[in-house]
KOLPA-740171 format. One record per residue (C-alpha): x, y, z; chain; residue number from 1; residue in one letter. Coordinates in nm, 3 decimals. Example, Ala and Ser with C-alpha at 12.3 -4.5 7.8 and 13.67 -1.06 7.14 Angstrom:
% KOLPA-740171
ATOM      c1      c2      c3 chain   n res
ATOM   1.230  -0.450   0.780     A   1   A
ATOM   1.367  -0.106   0.714     A   2   S
% end
This chain:
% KOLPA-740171
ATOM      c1      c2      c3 chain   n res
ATOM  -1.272   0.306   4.189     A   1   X
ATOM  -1.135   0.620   3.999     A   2   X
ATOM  -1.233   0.943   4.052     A   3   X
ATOM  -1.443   1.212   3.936     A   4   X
ATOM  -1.166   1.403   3.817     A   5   X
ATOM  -1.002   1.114   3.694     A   6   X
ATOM  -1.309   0.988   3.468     A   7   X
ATOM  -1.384   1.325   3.332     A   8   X
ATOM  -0.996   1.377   3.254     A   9   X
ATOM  -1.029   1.001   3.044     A  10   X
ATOM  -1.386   1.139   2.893     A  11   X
ATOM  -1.213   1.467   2.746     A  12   X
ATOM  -0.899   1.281   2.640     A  13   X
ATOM  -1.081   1.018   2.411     A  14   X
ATOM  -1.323   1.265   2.304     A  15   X
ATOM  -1.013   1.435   2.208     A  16   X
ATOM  -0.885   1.124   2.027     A  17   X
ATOM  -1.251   1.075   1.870     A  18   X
ATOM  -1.296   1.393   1.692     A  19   X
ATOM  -0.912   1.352   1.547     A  20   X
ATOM  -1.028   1.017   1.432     A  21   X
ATOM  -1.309   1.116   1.257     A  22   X
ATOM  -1.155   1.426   1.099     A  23   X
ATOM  -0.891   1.204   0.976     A  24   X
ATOM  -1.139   0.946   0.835     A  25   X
ATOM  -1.344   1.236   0.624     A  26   X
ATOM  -1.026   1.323   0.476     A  27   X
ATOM  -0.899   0.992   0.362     A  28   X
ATOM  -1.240   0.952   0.242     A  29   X
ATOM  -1.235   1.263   0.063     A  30   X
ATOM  -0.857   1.146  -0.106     A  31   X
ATOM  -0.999   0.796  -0.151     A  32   X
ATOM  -1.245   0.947  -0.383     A  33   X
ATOM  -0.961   1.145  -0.599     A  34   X
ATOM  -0.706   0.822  -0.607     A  35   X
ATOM  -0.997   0.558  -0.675     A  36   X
ATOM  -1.109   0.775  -0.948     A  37   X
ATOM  -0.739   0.821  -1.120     A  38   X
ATOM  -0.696   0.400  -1.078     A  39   X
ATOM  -1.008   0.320  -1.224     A  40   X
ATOM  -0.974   0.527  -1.532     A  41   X
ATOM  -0.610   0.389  -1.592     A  42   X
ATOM  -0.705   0.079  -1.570     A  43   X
ATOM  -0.853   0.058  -1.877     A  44   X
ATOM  -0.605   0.244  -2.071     A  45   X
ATOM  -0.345  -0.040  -1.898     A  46   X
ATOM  -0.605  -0.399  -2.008     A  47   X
ATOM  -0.573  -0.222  -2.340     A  48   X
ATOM  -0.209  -0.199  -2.396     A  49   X
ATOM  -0.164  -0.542  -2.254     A  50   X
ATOM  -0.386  -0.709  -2.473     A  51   X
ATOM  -0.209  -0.532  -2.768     A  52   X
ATOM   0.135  -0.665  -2.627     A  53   X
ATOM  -0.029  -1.020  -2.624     A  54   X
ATOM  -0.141  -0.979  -2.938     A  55   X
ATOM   0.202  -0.859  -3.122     A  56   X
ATOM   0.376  -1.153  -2.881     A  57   X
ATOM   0.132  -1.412  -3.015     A  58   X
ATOM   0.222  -1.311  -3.384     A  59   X
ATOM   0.573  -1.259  -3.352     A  60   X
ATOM   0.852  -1.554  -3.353     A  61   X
ATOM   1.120  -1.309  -3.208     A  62   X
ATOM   1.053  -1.241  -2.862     A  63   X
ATOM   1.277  -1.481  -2.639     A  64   X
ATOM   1.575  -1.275  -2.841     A  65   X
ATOM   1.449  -0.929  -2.731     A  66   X
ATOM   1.645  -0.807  -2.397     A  67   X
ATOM   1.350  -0.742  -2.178     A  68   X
ATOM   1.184  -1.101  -2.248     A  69   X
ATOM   1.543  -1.275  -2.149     A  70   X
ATOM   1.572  -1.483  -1.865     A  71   X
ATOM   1.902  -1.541  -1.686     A  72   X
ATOM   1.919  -1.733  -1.354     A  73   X
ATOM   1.906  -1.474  -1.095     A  74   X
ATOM   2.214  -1.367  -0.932     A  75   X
ATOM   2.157  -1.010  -0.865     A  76   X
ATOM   1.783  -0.920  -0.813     A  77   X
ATOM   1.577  -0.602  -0.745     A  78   X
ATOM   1.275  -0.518  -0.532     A  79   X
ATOM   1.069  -0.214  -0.599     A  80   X
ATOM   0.889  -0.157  -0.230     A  81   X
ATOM   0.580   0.084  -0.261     A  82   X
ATOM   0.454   0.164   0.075     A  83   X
ATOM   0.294   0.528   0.276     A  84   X
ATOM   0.430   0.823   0.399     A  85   X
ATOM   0.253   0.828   0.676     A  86   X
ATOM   0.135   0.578   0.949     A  87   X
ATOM  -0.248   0.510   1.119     A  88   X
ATOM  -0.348   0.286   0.831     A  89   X
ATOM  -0.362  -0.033   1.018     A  90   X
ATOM  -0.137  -0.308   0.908     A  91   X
ATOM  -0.080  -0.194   0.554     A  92   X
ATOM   0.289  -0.052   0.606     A  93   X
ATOM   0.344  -0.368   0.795     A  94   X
ATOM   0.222  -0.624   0.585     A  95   X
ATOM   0.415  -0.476   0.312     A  96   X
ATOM   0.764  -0.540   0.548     A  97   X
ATOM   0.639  -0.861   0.661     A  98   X
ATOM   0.616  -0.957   0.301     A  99   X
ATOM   0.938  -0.824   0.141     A 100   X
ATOM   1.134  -0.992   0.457     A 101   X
ATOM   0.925  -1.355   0.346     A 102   X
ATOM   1.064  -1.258   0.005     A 103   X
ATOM   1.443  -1.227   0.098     A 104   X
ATOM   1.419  -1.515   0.321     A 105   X
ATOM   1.248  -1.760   0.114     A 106   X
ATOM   1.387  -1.716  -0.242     A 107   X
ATOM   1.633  -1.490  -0.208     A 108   X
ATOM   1.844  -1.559   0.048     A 109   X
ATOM   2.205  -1.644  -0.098     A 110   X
ATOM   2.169  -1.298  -0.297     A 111   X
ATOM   2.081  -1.105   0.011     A 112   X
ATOM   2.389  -1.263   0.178     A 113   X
ATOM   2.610  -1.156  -0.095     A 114   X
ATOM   2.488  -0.860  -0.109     A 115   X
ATOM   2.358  -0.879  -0.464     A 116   X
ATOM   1.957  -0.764  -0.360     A 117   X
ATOM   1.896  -0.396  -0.411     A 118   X
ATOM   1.590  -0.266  -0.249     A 119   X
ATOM   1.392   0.022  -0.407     A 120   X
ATOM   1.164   0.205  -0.145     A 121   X
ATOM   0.875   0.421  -0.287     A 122   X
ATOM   0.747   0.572   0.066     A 123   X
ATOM   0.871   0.663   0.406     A 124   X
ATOM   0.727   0.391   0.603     A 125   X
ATOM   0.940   0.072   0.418     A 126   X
ATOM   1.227   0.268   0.390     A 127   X
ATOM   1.233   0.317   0.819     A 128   X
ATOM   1.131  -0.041   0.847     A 129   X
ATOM   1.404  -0.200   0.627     A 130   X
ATOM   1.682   0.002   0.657     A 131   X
ATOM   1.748  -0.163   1.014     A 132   X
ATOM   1.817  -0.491   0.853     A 133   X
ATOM   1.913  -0.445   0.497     A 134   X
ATOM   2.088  -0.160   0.316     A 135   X
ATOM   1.856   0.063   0.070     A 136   X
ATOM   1.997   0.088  -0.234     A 137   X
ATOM   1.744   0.353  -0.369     A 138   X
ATOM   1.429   0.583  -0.169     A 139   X
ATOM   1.144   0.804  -0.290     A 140   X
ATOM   0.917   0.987  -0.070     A 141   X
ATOM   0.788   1.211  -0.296     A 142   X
ATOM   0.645   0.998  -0.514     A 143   X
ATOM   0.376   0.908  -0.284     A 144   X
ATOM   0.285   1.284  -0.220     A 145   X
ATOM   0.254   1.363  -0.615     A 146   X
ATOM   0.198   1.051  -0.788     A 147   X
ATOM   0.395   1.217  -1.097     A 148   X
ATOM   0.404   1.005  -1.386     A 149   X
ATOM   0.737   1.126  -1.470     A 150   X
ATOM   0.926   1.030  -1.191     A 151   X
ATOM   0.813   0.683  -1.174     A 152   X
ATOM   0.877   0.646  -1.527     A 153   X
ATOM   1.249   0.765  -1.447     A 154   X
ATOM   1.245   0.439  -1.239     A 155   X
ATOM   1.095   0.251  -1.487     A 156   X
ATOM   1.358   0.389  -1.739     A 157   X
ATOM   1.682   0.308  -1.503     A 158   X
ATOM   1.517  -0.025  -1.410     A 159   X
ATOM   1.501  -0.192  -1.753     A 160   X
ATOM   1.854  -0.009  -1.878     A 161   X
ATOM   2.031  -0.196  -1.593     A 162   X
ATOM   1.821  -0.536  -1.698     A 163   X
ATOM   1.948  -0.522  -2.005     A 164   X
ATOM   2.311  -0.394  -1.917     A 165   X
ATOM   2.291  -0.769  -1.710     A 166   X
ATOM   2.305  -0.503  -1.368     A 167   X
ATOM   2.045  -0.701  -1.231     A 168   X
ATOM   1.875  -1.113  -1.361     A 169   X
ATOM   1.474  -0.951  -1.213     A 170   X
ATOM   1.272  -0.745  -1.031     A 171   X
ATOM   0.976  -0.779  -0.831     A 172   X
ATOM   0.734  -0.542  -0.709     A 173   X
ATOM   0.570  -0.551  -0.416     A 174   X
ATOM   0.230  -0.297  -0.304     A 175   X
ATOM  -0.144  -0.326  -0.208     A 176   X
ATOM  -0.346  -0.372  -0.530     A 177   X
ATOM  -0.646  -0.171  -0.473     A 178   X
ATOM  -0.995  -0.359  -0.500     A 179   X
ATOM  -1.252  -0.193  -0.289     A 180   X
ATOM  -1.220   0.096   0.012     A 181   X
ATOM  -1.259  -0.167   0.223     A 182   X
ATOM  -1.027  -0.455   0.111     A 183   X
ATOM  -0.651  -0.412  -0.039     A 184   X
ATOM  -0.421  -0.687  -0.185     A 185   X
ATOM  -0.093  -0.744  -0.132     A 186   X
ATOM   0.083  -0.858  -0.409     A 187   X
ATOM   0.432  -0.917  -0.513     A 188   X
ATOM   0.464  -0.976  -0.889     A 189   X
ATOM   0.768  -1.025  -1.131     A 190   X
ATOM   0.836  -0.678  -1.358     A 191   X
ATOM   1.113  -0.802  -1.515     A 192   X
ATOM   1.196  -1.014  -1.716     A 193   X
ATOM   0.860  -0.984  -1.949     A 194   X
ATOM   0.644  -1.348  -1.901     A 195   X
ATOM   0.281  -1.448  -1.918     A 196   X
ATOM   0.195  -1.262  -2.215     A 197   X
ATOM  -0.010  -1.532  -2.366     A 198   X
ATOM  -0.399  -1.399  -2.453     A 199   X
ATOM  -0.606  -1.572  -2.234     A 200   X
ATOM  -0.987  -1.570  -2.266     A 201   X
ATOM  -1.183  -1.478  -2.576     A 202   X
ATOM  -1.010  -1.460  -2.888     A 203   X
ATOM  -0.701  -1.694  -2.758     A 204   X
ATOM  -0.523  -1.899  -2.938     A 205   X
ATOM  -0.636  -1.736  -3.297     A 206   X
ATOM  -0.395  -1.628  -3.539     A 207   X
ATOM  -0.402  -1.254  -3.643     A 208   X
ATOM  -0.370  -1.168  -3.935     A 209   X
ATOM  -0.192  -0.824  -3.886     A 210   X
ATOM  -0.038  -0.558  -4.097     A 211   X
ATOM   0.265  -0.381  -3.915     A 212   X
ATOM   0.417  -0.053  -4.063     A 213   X
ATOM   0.722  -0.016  -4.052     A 214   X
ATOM   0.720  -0.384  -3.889     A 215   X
ATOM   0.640  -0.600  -3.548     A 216   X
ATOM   0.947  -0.588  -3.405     A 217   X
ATOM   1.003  -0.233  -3.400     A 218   X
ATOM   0.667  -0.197  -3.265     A 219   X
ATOM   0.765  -0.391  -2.981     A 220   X
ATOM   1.083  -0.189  -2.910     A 221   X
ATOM   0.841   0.094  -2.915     A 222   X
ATOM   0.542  -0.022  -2.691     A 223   X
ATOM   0.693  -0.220  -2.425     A 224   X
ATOM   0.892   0.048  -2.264     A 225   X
ATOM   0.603   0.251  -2.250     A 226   X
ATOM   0.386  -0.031  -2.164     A 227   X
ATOM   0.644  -0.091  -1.855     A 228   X
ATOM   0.652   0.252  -1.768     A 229   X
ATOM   0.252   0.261  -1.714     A 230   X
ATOM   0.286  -0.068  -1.561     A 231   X
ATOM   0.487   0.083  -1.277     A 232   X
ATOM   0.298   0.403  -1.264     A 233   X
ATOM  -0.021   0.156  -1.197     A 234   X
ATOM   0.123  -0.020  -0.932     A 235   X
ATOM   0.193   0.313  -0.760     A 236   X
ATOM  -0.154   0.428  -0.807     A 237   X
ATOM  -0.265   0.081  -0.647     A 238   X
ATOM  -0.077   0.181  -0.358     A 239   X
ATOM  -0.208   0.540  -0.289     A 240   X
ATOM  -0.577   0.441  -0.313     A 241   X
ATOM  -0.521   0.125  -0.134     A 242   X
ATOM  -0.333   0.339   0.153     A 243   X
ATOM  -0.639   0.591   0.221     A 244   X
ATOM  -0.877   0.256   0.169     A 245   X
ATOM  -0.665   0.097   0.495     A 246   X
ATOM  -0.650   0.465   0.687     A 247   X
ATOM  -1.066   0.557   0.638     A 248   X
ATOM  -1.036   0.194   0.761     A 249   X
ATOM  -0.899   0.201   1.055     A 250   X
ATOM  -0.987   0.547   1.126     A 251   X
ATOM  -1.353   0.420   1.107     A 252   X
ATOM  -1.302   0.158   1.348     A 253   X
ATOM  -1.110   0.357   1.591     A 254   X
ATOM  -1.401   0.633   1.641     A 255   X
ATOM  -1.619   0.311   1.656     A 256   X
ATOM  -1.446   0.247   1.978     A 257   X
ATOM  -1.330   0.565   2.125     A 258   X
ATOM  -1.758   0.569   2.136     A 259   X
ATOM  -1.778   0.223   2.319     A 260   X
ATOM  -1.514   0.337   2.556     A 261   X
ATOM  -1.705   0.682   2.594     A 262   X
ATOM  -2.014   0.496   2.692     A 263   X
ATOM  -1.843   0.241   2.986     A 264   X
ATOM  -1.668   0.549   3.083     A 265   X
ATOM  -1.988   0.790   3.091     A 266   X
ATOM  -2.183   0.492   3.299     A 267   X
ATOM  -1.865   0.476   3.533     A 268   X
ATOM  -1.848   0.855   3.568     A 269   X
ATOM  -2.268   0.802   3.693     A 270   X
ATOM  -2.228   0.533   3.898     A 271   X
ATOM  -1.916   0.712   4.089     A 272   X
ATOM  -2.155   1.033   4.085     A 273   X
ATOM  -2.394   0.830   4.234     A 274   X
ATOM  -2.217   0.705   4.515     A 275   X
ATOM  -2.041   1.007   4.587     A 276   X
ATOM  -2.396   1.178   4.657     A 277   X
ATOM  -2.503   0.870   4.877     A 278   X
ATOM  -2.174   0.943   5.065     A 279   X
ATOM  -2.254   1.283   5.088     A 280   X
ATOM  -2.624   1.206   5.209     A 281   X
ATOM  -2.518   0.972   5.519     A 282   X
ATOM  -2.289   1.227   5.632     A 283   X
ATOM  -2.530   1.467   5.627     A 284   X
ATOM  -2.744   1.277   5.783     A 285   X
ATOM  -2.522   1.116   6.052     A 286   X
ATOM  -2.441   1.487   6.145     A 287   X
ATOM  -2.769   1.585   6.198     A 288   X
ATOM  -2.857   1.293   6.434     A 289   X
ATOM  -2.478   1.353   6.584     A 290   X
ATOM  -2.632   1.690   6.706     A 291   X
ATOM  -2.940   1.569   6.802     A 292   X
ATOM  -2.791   1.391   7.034     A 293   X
% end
């Protein structure tokens, strides 16, 4: 059995542990709040612009011809990885690898051997994971910090210019998709080229009877870049809330059990007490009699 000392060392150390735990979970509770807030309002503001897309697509007979909607058997491919800064979020950093490595391996492997997959890391964490087996080809920490619209719409902007200057056949993004505080998605889902734009629910399959000044196809040279851009920026906002949804998470659970441990080591610390003072008691007494005697 351990000692005194060494119990009451344990008992400080994960009380220690515990109250880092739980400061840490207040304050990804406390960002949770902010980055829930800025996804759910942009949300919105995205279904919107989308269903304008799908409505301009439905109407217009030109769209296969426009660069962005072109697809080209894909030789040369890109993957836009959106991951933390920082670690103790349970397996959100890893499910992210996990999944980009599934990625290269199951559809992409002859590009990856030729060297024709360029990897785009948005956070610290991917970029450390994947650099040991594949070579980065871009990195963005900072993005995470600030969520700036401007700099992920830089990346947006250099993305489609090299899709249409036939640098790269697609691109794929891969994050958590934010749904509760509790539960994250991962998701990998095509950027480029532009597909699925067909209305679905309500209202689909009507004919529109629009009137387009100056006309639809410059509309559509107008809106999807921006359209794109906010697409991106979305994805990235996923990410942060989803990342402080995994770390209140697991910071929740591990102060859950830095108590259970506290309790099985406050009942051995007792129970060592315990018989230490019995010790202690038949030494005294076996003395005494000694003397007696």
């Amino acid at each position: 059995m351990a000692s005194l000392k060494e119990i009451r060392v344990r008992i400080a150390s994960v009380q220690s542990t515990q109250k880092i735990t739980s400061a840490m979970k207040m304050v990804s509770a406390s960002k949770l709040r902010r980055a829930q807030t800025a996804i759910l309002n942009l949300r919105p503001y995205s279904n919107k612009l989308n269903e304008i897309l799908q409505n301009l697509s439905g109407t217009s007979d030109s769209m296969d011809s426009m660069p962005l909607f072109q697809k080209r058997v894909e030789n040369r491919v890109a993957i836009v990885v959106i991951s933390s800064n920082r670690g103790l979020c349970g397996a959100f950093n890893t499910n992210i690898v996990k999944k980009v490595e599934a990625i290269l391996k199951e559809n992409y492997a002859e590009q990856a051997a030729a060297g024709n997959v360029k990897l785009y890391c948005i956070g610290k964490k991917a970029k450390e994971q994947l650099s040991k087996n594949h070579e980065i080809f871009w990195s963005n920490e900072e993005l995470i910090e600030t969520s700036d619209f401007g700099g992920i719409a830089e990346l947006g902007e250099q993305l489609m210019r090299d899709f249409i200057d036939k640098k790269i056949d697609a691109v794929q993004i891969v994050y958590n998709r934010f749904v509760n505080q509790a539960t994250q998605e991962l998701v990998a889902e095509n950027y480029l080229p532009i597909s699925n734009l067909e209305s679905e629910g309500e209202g689909s399959g009507h004919n529109h009877d629009y009137i387009f000044e100056p006309d639809k196809e410059s509309i559509l040279t107008e809106l999807i870049p921006k359209i794109l851009k906010l697409q991106l920026y979305k994805t990235l906002l996923d990410s942060i809330a989803s990342e402080h949804g995994a770390r209140m998470t697991a910071m929740h659970k591990a102060t859950d059990n830095a108590t259970e441990i506290l309790k099985d080591l406050r009942l051995k610390y007792n129970n060592a007490r315990q018989s230490s003072i019995t010790n202690e008691l038949i030494e005294i007494v076996s003395g005494a009699e000694a003397l007696n005697n």
